[in-house]
N, C-alpha and C positions, 0 to 999 in steps of 0.2 A: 585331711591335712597332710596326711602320708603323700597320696597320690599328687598335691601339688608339690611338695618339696622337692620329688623325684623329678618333678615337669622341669620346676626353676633349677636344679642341679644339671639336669640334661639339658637345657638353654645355653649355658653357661661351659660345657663341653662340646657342643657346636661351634660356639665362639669362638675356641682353644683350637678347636680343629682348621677353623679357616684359617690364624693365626699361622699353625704348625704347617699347614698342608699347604700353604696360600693358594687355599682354595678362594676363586672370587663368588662371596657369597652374596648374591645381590639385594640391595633394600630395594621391594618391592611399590612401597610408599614412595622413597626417594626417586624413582625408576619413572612412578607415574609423577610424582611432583604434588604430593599429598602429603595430610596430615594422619599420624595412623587413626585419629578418630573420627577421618573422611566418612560422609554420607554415601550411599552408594550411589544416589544422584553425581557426587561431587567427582567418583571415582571414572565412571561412566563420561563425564563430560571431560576430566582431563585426558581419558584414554582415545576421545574420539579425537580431541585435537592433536595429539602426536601421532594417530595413525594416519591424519593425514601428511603431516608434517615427512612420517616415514615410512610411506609405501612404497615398495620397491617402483613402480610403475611411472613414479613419477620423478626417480633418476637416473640420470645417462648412465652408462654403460660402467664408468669409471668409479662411480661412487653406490652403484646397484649393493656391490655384495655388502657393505657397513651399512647402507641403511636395510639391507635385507635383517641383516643382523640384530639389528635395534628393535626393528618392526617385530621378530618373535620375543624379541623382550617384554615389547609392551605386551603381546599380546597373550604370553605366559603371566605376565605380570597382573592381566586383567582380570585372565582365567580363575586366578586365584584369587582374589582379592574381590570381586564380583558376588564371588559363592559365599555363604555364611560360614558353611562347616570346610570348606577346603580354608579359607580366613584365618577361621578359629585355631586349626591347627597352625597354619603357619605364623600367624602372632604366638603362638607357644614354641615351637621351637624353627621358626624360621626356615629356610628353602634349603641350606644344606641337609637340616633336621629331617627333614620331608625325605629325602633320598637316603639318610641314614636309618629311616626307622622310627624315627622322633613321632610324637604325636598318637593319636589314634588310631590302631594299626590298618583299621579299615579306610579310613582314607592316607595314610602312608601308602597301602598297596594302591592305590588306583593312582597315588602320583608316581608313584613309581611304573608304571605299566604305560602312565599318559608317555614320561620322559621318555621309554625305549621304544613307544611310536615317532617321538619327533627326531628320532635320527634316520629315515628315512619318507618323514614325509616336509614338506617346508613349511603347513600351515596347519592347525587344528582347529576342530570347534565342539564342543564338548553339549550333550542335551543331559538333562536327568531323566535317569530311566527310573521310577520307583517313586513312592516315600517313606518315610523313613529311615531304613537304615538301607535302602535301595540304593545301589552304586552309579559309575558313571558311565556314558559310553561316548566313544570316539571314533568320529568319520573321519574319510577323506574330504574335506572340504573346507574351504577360507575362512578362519568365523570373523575376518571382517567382510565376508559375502552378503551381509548387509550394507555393507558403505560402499565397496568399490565393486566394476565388473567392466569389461572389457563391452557392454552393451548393457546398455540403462535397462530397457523397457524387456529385454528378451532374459531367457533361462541361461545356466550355461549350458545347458544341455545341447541347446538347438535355438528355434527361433521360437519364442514364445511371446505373451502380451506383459502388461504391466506388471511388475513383483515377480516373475518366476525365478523359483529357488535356484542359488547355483551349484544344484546336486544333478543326480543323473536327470534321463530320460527328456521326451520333449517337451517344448512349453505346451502350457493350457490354458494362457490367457490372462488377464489381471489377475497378479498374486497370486496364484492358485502354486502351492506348497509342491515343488518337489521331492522326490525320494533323499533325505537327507540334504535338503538343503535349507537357509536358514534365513528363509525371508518373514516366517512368522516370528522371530524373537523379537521380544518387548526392547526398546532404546529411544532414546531420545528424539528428537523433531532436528532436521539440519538445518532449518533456521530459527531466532529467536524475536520474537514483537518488541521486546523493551531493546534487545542490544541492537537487532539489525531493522528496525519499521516492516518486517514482513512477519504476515499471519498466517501460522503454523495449521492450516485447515484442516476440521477434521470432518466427517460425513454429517455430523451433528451442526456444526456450523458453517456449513458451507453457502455461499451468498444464495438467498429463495428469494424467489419471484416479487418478494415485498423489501428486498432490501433497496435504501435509498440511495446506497451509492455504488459509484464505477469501479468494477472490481478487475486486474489485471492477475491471473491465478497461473504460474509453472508448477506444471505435472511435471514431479521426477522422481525416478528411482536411485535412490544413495548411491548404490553400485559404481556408477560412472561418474555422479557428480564430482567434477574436479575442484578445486579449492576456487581457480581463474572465474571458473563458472561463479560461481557462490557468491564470490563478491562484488564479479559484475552486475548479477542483478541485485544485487544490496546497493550498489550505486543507480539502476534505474530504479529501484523502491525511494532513492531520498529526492530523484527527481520530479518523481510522479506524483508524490509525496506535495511538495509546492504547487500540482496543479489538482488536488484535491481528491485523488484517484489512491481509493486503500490498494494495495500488493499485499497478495498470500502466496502462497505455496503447498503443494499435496503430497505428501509422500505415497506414493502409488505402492511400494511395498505393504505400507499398512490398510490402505483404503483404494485396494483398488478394484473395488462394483464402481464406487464414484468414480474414479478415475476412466473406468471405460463406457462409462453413464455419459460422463461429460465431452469427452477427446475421443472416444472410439472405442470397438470391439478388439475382438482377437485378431482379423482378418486385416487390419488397421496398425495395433499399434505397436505390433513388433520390427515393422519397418521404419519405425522412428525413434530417437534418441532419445527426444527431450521434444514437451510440446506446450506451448500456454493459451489460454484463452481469454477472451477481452465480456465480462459477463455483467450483463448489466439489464436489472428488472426480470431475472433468469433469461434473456436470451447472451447468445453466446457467439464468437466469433473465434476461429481457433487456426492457429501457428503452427508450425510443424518445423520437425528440426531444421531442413533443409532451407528454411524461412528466418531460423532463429541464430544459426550460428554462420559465421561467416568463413571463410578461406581459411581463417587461422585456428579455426573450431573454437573460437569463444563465439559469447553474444554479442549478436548487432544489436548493440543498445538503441545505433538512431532509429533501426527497423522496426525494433518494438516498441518504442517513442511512437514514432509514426504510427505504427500500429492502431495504436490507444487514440491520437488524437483523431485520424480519421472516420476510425470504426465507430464511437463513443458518440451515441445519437446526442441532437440537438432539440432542445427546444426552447432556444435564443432566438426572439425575435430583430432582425435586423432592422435598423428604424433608419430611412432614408429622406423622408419627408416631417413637417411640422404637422400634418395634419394624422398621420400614425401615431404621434406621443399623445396627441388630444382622444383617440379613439381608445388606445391604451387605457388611458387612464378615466374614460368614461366609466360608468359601475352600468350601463347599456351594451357595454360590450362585452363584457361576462358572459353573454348566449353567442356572442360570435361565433361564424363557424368562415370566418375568412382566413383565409393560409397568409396571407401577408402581415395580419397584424392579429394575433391571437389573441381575442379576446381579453380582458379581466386583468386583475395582478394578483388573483387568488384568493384565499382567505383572510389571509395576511391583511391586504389592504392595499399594499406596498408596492409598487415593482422596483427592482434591478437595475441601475443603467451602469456601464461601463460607455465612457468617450475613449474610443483609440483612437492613434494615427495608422493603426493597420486595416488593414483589407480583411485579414483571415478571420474567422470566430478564434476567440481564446478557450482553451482547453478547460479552463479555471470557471469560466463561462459557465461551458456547455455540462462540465461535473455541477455547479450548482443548480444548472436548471432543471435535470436528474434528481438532484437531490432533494430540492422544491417544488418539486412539480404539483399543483392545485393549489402551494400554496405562494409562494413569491413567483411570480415570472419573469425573467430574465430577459432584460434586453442590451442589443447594442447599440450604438450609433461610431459608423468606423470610418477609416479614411479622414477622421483628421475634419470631418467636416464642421468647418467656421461658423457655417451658416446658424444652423441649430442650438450649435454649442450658445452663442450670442442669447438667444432664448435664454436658458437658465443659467446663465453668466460661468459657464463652465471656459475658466482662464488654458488651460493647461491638460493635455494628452499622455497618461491615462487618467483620469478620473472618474470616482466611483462613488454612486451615491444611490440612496433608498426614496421614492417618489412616491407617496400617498394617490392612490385613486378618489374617484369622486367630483376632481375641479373637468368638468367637459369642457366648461366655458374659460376657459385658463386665460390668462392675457399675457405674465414673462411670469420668469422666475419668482418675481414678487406676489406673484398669485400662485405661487405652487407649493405644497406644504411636501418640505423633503429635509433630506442631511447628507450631508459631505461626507465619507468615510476619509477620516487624515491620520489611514497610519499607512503601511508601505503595500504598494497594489499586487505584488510578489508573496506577499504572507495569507496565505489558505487559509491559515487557521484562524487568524484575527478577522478576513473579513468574513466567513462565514458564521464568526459570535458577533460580528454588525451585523450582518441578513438575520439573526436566532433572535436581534433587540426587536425587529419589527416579527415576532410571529406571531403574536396578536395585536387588535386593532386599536388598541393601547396608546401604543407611540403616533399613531398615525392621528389620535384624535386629538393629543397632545398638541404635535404639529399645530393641527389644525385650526384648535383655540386659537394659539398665539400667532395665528397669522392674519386671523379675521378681526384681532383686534388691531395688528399690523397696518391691515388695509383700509381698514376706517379709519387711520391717522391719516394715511397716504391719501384716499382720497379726500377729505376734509382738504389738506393742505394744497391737491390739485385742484381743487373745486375755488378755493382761495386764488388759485393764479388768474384763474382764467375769471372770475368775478372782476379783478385789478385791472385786466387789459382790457375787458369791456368797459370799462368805468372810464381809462384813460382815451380809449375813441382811437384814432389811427398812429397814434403816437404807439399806443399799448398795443395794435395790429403791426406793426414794424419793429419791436420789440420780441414778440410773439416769431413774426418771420425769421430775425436771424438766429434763432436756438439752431441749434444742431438737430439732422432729423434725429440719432439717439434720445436725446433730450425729449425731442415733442413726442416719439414713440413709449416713451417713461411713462408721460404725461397722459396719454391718450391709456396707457393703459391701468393706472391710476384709477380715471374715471370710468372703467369698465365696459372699453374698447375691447371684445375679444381677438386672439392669433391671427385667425380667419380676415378679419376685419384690416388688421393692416398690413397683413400680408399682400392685400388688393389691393393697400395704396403709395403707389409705389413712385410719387412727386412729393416735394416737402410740402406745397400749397394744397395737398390732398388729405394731408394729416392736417394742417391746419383746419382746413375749411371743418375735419368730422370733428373737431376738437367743438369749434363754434357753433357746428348744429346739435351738438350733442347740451351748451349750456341754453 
């Protein structure tokens, strides 16, 4: 009880003294923009966002020396408030306390020893040497030499590979720890999954050979990541994002065997900056800085757009013809081994169709076909073509709809058990929970019921037409002629005319006539 009265009385004569002395005694809490019952998580993340906000590096000339200034505040302010026992003292008698003598006397002297090193050096970084009641030791070196460095992937020493320390001597490669420097300390991931849509990779998670989907991955070292950088690819994460393609990111300071696993050796990647790769069913395609940033040294966002959509295999079948939807959707073409019309629609039962007015595959595409592979397959029908579209009454470009296998013998749309996707062709996420309702054969058999009881009305009721015109003699045959060929194409396929069948008939008296041999 003694010893604390003295603590709170000595508190309390710190205060007096900054008063008297106007000494500026700084809140360290208020400094970082915390509360004093901050988490160290909470601490660590406010600290990492004003260090970028205030590093010398990233202002002109005019405004260098105040933020230099600010930048050792925080990073005094970190120093302490980081550690437990440097903490504890300073919640007991505060920073001027600390330089008076206040506190604990063993860590009073080691803050007093740090402060008469930072008058000639501009940056600290402090390691625990001991435990216990083991003190502290202080390098020459940046301790935000995990977030920034005048070269990502290199040492400061020299030229080194991914993570080298920015302490002496030369690089040795991914991460490999230089002589005091401080690529191995524990911190946070520089981007976040819920605030920015990119996944913070770690060796444990990193996309294997069975993952279903398109992964677009930047290897970096904090050191250099500039803020421009950071958010630029946070803006291709929400674009790539709409075409179905997850975005991660590797901090090569913490992981980096992966990182020279996946992008390169030592020999490799100390001559690059910043590099990503395009990874998908574990094979890989890879960027290099010189690829990724442009004249202005940010990212080419359309570059590595482009990137993603070219690179990012396909297995969209392009449908050009009526007689490839009928093969499609055969359950005989399941063994196909023909490259024009890939066999099956999987297990599912279902295939994919997107109608465009474009030429190109869609990226949105070719990530579900990836991602369903054995079991939905994906196709297109593009350019807008009229023809086909008239088939299953598909009004309008783009539209997207789910088509049950099994009808060989199809005749239009009225013979074909499917569903219109009607929400917006732009939303990845909605229509890939359409593709998720057919992944068993469930809905397809669903369809299927109510279509065959569908078509037994239809044709009963065609079977009825053509009864009426044979009954009426040439009156009912001239009645018959001027329908519309649409009309008598309805009709013929009503009575189980197949594609095939009037595709070959290509006069209106040729449909008539297979209408009359067929009652």
């Amino acid at each position: 009880r003694t010893c604390l009265m003295m603590r709170s009385f000595l508190a309390i004569l710190v205060v007096l003294l900054c008063i008297l002395q106007q000494v500026d005694c700084k809140d360290y809490y208020k400094l970082l923009g915390v509360k004093k019952n901050a988490s160290k998580k909470e601490i660590k993340k406010a600290y990492r966002k004003l260090a970028l906000k205030y590093h010398p590096d990233k202002h002109k000339e005019g405004k260098k020396e105040a933020a230099t200034k600010k930048f050792e505040e925080i990073a005094n302010a970190y120093e302490v408030l980081s550690d437990d026992d440097k903490r504890r003292v300073y919640d007991q008698v505060g920073e001027e306390g600390m330089k008076q003598g206040g506190g604990d006397n063993q860590y009073q002297q080691q803050y007093q020893q740090h402060q008469q090193q930072n008058q000639h050096q501009q940056y600290h970084q402090y390691q625990s040497s001991g435990n216990g009641g083991g003190g502290f030791q202080f390098h020459d070196s940046d301790p935000f030499a995990s977030f920034f460095s005048n070269n990502m992937f290199g040492g400061g020493g020299g030229a080194g590979g991914f993570g080298a320390g920015a302490g002496q001597g030369q690089g040795h490669g991914f991460g490999q720890q230089q002589p005091g420097g401080a690529s191995g300390a524990k911190r946070g991931s520089l981007f976040n999954l819920r605030r920015d849509g990119i996944y913070p990779l770690t060796t444990k998670d990193f996309p294997s050979k069975t993952s279903k989907f398109v992964w677009l991955v930047l290897f970096y070292n904090t050191q250099s990541v500039r803020e421009e950088i950071a958010q630029e690819y946070i803006k291709l994460a929400e674009k790539l994002k709409k075409s179905g393609v997850k975005v991660g990111a590797v901090d090569c300071d913490k992981y980096a065997e992966k990182c020279e696993e996946v992008v390169g050796g030592d020999d490799s990647a100390h001559a690059s900056s910043l590099r990503a790769a395009l990874i998908t069913k574990g094979e890989k395609n890879v960027l290099n800085d010189s690829e990724l940033l442009n004249n202005r040294n940010t990212l080419n966002i359309k570059r590595m757009y482009d990137f993603v959509k070219d690179f990012t295999p396909t297995y969209v079948v392009n449908i050009r013809k009526a007689y490839q939807i009928e093969k499609l959707l055969s359950p005989q073409s399941a063994s196909s081994k023909s490259t024009e019309t890939k066999g099956g629609c999987g297990s599912s039962g279902a295939c994919l169709f997107l109608w465009t007015a474009n030429f190109e595959p869609s990226l949105l595409m070719k990530t579900l076909s990836v991602a369903n592979k054995g079991i939905v397959t994906v196709a297109e029908v593009r350019g807008g073509n009229t023809e086909l579209a008239k088939l299953l009454s598909v009004e309008e470009f783009p539209t997207v709809m789910m088509v049950c296998e099994g009808q060989s013998q199809w005749q239009s749309a009225n013979h074909l058990a499917y569903e219109v996707y009607e929400g917006d062709t732009k939303d990845s996420k909605a229509i890939k929970e359409f593709v998720s309702s057919f992944a068993d054969k469930s809905k397809c058999k669903s369809l299927k019921s109510k279509l065959r009881k569908q078509n037994k009305k239809n044709k009963k009721s065609a079977e009825e037409v053509l009864r009426k015109v044979i009954e009426a003699g040439e009156h009912g045959l001239s009645e018959l002629g001027a329908k519309k060929v649409s009309e008598l194409k309805a009709l013929a396929a009503n009575i189980g005319i197949t594609v095939d069948k009037l595709d070959s008939l290509v006069e209106k008296q040729d449909i008539v006539r297979s209408l009359l041999d067929y009652w």
